[in-house]
N, C-alpha and C positions, 0 to 999 in steps of 0.2 A: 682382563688386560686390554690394554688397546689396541685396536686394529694395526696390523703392520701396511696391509695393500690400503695406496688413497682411492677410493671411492670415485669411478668419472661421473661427471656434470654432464647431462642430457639438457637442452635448452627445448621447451615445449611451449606452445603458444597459448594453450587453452586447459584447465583442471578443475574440475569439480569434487568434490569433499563434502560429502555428508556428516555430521555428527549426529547418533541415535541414543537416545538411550531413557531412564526412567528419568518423569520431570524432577529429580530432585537429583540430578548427577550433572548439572551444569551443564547441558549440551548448549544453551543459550550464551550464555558466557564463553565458553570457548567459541562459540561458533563467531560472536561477535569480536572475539579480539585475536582470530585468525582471519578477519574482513583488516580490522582496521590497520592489522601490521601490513596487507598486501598494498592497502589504499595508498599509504605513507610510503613501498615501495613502487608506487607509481602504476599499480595493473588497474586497467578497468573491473569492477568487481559487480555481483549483483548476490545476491543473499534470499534465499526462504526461508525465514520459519516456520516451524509449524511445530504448534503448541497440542497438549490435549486437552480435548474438554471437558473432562472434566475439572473441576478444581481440584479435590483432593482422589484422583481414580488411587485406589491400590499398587502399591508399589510393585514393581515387575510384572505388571498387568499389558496385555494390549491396549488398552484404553487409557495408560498412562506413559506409553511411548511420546518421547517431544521427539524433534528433528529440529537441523539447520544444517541448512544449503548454502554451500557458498561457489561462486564460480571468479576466477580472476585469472586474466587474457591478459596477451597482450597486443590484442585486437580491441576493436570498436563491439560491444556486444549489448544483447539488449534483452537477456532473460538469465535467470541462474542457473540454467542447464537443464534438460531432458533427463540424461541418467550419470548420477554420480561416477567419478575415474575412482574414488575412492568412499569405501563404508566403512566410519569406526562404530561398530554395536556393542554396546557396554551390558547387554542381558541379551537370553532369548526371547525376549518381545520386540526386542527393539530388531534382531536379526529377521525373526518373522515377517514385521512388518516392512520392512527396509529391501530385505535379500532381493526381491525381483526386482529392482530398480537397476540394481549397480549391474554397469557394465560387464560381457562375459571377458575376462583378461583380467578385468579390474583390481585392484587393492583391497583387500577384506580384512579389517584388523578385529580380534576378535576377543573379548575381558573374556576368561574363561575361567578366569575366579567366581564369576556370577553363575556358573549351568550347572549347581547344584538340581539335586534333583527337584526341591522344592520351587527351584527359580524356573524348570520347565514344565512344570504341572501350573503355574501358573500361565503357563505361554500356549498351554495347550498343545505342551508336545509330549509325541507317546514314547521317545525315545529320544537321544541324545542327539541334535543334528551335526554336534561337531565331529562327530564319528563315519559321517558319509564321506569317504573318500573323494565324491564328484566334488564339495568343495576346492580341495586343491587342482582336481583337473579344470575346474572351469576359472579360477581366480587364482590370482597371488596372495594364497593364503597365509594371514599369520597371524599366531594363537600365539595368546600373550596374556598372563596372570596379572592384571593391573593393579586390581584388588593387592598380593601380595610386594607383586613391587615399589609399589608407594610405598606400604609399609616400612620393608626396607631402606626406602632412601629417607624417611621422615623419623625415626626410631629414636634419633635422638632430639627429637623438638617437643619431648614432654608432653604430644597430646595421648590420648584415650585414642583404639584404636577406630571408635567412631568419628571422632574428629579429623583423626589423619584420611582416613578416606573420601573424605569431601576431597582431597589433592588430585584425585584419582584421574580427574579431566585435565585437571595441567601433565600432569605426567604422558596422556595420549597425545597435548597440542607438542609438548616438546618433541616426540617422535615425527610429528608432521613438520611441524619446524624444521626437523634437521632434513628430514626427506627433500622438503621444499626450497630451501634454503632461503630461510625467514631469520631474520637478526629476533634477537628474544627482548633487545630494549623498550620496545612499546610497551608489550606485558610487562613487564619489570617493572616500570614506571608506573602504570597503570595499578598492580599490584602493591604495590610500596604507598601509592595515595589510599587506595583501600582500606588497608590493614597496618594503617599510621599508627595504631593505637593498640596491636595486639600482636605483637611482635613474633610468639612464636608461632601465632598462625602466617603470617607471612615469610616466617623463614621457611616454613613448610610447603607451602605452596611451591619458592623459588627451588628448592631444594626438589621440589616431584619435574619441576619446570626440564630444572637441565639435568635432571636423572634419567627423563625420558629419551633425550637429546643423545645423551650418551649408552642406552639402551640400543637406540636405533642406529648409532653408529658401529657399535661393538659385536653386533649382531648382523646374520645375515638377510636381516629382513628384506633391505631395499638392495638390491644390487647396482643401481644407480640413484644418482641425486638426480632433481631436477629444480631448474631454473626456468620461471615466468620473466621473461621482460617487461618494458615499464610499455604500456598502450600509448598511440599517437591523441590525448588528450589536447584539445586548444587551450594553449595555455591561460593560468589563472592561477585563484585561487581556488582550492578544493575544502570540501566536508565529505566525511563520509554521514551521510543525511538518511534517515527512516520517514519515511512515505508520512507518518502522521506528527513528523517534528518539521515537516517539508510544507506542511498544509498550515500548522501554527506558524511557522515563522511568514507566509503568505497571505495569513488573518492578519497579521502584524504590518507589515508591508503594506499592505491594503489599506488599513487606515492613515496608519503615515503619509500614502500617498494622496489620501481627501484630507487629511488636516483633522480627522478625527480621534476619539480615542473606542479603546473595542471593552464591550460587556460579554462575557462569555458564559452563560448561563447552562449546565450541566447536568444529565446525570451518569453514573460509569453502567457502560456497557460495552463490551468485546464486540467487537474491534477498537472502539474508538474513543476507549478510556485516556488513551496515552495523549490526545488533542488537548483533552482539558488540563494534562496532567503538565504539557509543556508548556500549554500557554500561563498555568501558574509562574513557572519561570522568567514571565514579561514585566510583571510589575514596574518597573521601571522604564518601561515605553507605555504607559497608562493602560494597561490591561488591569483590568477587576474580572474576576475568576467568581463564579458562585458554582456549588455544587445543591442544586436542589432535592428536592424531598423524593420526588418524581420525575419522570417525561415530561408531565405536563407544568408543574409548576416550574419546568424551567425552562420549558418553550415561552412562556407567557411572563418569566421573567426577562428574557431576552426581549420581547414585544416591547415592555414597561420601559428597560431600556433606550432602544429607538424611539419610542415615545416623547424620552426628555431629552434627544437631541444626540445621543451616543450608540454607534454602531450595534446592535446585538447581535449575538450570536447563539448557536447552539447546536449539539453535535449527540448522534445516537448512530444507532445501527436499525434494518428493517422492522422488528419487532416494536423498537422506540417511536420509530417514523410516522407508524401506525395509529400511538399514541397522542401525537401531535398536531394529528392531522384536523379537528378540530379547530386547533389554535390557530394554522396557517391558515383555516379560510378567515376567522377574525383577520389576520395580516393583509390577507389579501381583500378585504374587502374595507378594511382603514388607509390600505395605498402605506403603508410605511416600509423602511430598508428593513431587510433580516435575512442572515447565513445561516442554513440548514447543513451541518453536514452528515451528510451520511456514509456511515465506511460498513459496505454491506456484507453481509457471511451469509453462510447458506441456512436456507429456513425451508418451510414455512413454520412457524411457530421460535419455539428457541431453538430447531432444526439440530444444525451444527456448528453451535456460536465460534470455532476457531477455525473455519473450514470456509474456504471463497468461495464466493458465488455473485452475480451480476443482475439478480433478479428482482430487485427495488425499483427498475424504468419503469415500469408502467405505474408503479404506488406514486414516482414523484413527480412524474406528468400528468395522472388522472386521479390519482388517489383522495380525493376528497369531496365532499357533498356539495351541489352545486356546480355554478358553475365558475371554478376557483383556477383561472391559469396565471401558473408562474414561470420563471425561465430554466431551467435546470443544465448543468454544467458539469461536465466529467473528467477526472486526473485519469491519465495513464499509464505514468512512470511516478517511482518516490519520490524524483525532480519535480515533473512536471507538478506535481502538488504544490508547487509555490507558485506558479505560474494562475494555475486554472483556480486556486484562492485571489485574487488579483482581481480575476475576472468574475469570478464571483460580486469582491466588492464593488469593482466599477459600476457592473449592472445592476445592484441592489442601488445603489446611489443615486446613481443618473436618473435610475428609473424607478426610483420607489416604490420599488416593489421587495418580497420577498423571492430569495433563489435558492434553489437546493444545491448544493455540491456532491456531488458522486464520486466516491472515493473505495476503495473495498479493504477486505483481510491481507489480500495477495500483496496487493500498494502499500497500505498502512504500516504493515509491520517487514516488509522488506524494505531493501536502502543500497543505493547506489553513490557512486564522485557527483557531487553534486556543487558545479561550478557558481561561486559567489560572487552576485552579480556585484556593477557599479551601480552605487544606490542612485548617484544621479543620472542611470540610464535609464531610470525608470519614469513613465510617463506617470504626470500626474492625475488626478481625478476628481476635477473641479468640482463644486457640489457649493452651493451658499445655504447658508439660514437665513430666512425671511426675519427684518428687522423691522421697528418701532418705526412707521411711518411707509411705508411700503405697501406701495400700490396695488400689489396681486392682492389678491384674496384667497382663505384660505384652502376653494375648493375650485380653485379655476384651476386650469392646466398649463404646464408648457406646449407651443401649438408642434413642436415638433419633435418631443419624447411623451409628450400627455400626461408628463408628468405632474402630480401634484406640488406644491413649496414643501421643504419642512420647516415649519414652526417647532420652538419649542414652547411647551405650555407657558402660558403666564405672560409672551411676548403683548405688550400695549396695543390695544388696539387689533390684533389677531386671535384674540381668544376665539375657540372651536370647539366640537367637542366631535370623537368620535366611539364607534363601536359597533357590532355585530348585523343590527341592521340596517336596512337599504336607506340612502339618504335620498332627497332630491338631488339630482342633480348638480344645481348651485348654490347647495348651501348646505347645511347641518339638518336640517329639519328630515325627522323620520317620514319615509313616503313607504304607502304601498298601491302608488298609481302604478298601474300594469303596463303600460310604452314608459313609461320613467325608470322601470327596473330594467328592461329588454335592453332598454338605449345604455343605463347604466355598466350591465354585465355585457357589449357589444364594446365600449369605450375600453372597459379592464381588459377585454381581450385584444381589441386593437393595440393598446398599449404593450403587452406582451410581444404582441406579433412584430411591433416595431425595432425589437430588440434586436431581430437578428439584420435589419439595416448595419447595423454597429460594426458588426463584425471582421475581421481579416477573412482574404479570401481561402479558401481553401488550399491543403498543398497537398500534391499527387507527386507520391512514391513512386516512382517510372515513369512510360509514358502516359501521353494525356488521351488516349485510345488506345483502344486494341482487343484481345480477347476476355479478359475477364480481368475486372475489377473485385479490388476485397475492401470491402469498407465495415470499419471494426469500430470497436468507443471502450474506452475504460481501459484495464489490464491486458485485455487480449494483444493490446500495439506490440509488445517486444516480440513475440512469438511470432505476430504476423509479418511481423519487417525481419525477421530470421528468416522466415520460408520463404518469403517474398525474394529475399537476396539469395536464397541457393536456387531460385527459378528462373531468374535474372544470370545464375552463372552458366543455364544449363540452356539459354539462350529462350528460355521464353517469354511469351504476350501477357503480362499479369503488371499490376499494380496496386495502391494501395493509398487509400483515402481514409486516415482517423478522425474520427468526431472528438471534438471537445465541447461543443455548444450543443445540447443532444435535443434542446427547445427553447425556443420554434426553434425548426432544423436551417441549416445554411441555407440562403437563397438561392448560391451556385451549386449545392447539389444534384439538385435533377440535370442540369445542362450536363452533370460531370457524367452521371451515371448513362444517357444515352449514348456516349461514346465507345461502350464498351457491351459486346456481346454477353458476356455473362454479369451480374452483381451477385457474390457471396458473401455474406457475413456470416461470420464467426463469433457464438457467445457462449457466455459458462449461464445459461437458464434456457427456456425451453424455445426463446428465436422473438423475444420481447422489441428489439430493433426491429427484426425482419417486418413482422409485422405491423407495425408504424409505416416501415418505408413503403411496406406493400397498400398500404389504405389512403396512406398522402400521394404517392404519386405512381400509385398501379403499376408498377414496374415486377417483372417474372423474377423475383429474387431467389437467393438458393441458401437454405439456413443451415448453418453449420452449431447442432444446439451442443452443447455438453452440462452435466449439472452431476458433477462428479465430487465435488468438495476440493477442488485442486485444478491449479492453472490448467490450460493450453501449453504443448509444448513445441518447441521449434520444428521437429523433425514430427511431431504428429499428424502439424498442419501441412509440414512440407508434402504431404504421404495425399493427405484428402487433396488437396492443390494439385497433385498430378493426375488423381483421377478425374477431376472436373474437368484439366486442360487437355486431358488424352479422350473425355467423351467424345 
């Protein structure tokens, strides 16, 4: 029967929501179309996934727990949250791994059709945990047969009872739905283009959707609703954008804005499968997509690329990087454009390919034989990955050289309101091809990028050749004069070095002195402008300088970092910046390392920030 008492509406500003469970119960799916219903209701949102790695782990296994985080304010925010308001665990694996996270008070919904005993011998539990009473004292516990209740609500849509249970996750979103007070049209929609073609799986779905809705109301799970308002966004247009559809559509952009077209030469590796996978989706803004045999044959199919006159590209994670790194000194020692990107996970080896990590700096600033320097460039937000693609291109162009992009797990596969720019705000990226009759030649430089022209082969009159070794100087001809190589590899690096001439100036998060400075690069930004702003409320001396250009480093750097008695950086590997900053400009830094397989958290760093500013 229906509830007789209505239900009061609590207005809260901030919730986090976890979804846990075996990878084959759709926690990715719900998780993502509980983002895009709140986006469409106008909250700031931010999302983790987190996959497992193995590909096929055992089902109700530790090792095949997935998760997805979602946080949506209606404030300004800038990570998916520290610790979940809310845990759905649809097994004991997934409660295992998940329970210490969620806040104590918190929301604990619990599949209790899954803790067979079979399901906890798999979890490595010696007895039933839903039987410990502290459950309820420390959470707002509620056990809840999902398993059966889907059944129930789907009984008459003609499926097998294996088939109805795939519904199992829409039936938890619709509980959340109603708690939160989420319209169910987005899914609906969503659902209906899906399963266009298979009617009674979709009516089953719909049918778990608002059976849950109506579970959660009927029942005394929630004793209040609650309501997110819409955050103070500058108005636009919005996407809800993933970190590596934010970097493709930035590759794309990039060309656009030189007049180019882009080769994207591939091969699938976690993190950063899903680059190639979107940029197949451009075809129509002249993207050509290759998927190669290897690393290597499609770093050096990107190279052949640029070669005839068309951007290359190419995209791996650290283990791939590795691989390639051969090829980029050919790159770097032919002087042609080429996009590296790299979306790093934790290693070493194939470590923990679904798990972040920041520890590819030093592979993609020194990582190769010789003496091979490039410019390397870092995303921070699943936004900013349009952005710092951009500048990838401009500097591979301008300066014909190749650049790495630094991107990671954390960035790539999470996604934020990702406001769509005016295309004609965007600065162009001049660039020419050396034509039939043209005066440069084709191994002289520009006098104030040192850059080489680019020809494409076959051009009249500029035919060239290049490859692997040392040329003279001023021309094509193989040398191995000893001051003609020194002057050679002194020029490539000057060239490098003049990149960070280019650049915007830096921008400092508070003031421009004071007691301590945190200068961070990559992922770690949202966390550190979290803490940074409850340091700022709590009236302290702190600030906060992210790197996007991580080489050569900004020239206004060091002037910045004297102003402040301490510099701490904060990274997910063992202090790969700190060290750099400590060897270029001798400065007492203070390394905040972590190499945990999982972000920095707002309220982490808040914690370490106080004890550095109360030393």
């Amino acid at each position: 029967m229906a509830s007789t008492q209505e239900i009061p509406l609590q207005q809260v500003d901030d919730v986090v929501i976890r979804f846990a469970g075996d990878s084959g119960d759709g926690m990715q799916l719900t998780g993502n179309q509980f983002t895009n219903t709140s986006a469409l209701l106008g909250n700031d949102i931010a999302t983790f996934p987190d996959y497992p790695a193995e590909i096929r782990a055992p089902i109700g296994t530790l090792s095949g727990v997935s998760g997805f985080q979602v946080r949506f304010s209606s404030d300004d925010i800038h990570t998916p949250g520290d610790q979940p308001d809310v845990l759905v665990a649809m097994n004991p694996a997934a409660l295992k791994v998940n329970l210490a996270d969620l806040k104590e008070g918190g929301t604990l919904i619990v599949n209790t059709g899954n803790f067979g005993a079979r399901d906890l011998a798999k979890a490595h539990y010696d007895s039933n945990p839903l039987d410990d009473e502290t459950l309820k004292d420390k959470y707002n516990y509620i056990a809840i047969d999902l398993n059966q209740s889907t059944l129930d609500a789907v009984a008459d849509c003609g499926l097998t009872n294996k088939q109805a249970l795939r519904s199992k996750n829409l039936l938890a979103l619709g509980m959340l739905y109603y708690a939160y007070a989420r319209p169910f049209e987005t899914t609906e929609k969503w659902l209906e283009a899906k399963f266009a073609n298979k009617p009674e799986v979709l009516d089953a779905n719909l049918k778990a959707l608002h059976a849950g809705a109506l579970i959660a109301e009927n029942s005394e799970f929630f004793g209040v609703k609650y309501e997110v308002g819409s955050a103070p966004l500058t108005p636009g247009k919005y996407r809800n954008m993933g970190g590596n559809a934010a970097l493709a559509m930035g590759l794309v952009a990039g060309v656009k804005l030189a007049g180019l077209k882009l080769f994207y030469g591939s091969y699938p590796i976690t993190p950063a499968s899903d680059v190639l996978h979107a940029l197949a989706g451009y075809k129509n803004y002249g993207v050509t997509t290759f998927q190669g045999e290897d690393e290597i044959a499609a770093v050096c199919s990107a190279i052949g690329a640029s070669w005839a006159g068309t951007l290359g590209a190419t995209g791996t994670s650290g283990p791939g990087l590795a691989l390639k790194g051969e090829a980029l000194g050919l790159s770097v020692m032919i002087e042609q454009p080429l996009i590296v990107v790299d979306v790093q996970r934790a290693g070493p080896s194939t470590g923990m390919p679904t798990k972040t990590e920041q520890a590819d700096l030093n592979q993609a600033i020194f990582g190769r034989n010789g003496e091979t320097p490039l410019p390397v460039v870092s995303c921070s937000s699943p936004g900013d990955c349009f952005e710092a693609a951009i500048e990838a291109v401009r500097i591979a162009v301008t300066y014909m050289t190749p650049v790495i992009l630094l991107s990671d797990g954390y960035i790539g596969n999470g996604a934020e309101p990702f406001l769509v720019p005016d295309a004609s705000s965007l600065p162009k990226i001049p660039h020419q091809f050396s034509q039939e009759g043209d005066t440069r030649q084709p191994f002289e430089r520009d006098p104030e990028t040192l850059a080489r022209p680019w020809i494409k082969p076959g051009t009249p009159g500029l035919e060239h050749r290049v490859g692997g070794l040392e040329k003279e100087e001023n021309s094509g001809n193989v040398s191995y004069d000893a001051e003609n190589h020194e002057r050679m590899t002194l020029l490539r690096e000057q060239k490098v070095n003049g990149v960070a001439k280019s650049y915007a100036p830096l921008k400092i998060f508070g003031e421009d002195h004071g007691d301590v400075l945190v200068l961070g690069w990559g992922s770690t930004y949202g966390a550190i402008r979290g803490a940074v702003e409850r340091c700022h409320a709590d009236g302290q001396s702190i600030s906060q300088v992210h790197l996007r250009n991580m080489w050569p480093l900004p020239l206004d750097l060091q002037d910045i970092m004297k102003k402040f008695d301490k510099v701490v950086i904060p990274e997910l590997n063992r202090g790969q910046l700190n060290r750099i900053i400590r060897a270029e400009y001798l400065v007492d830094t203070i390394s905040l390392p972590k190499i945990q397989g999982k972000p920095y958290g707002g309220a982490e760093l808040f914690g370490l920030f106080q004890d550095i500013l109360n030393d």
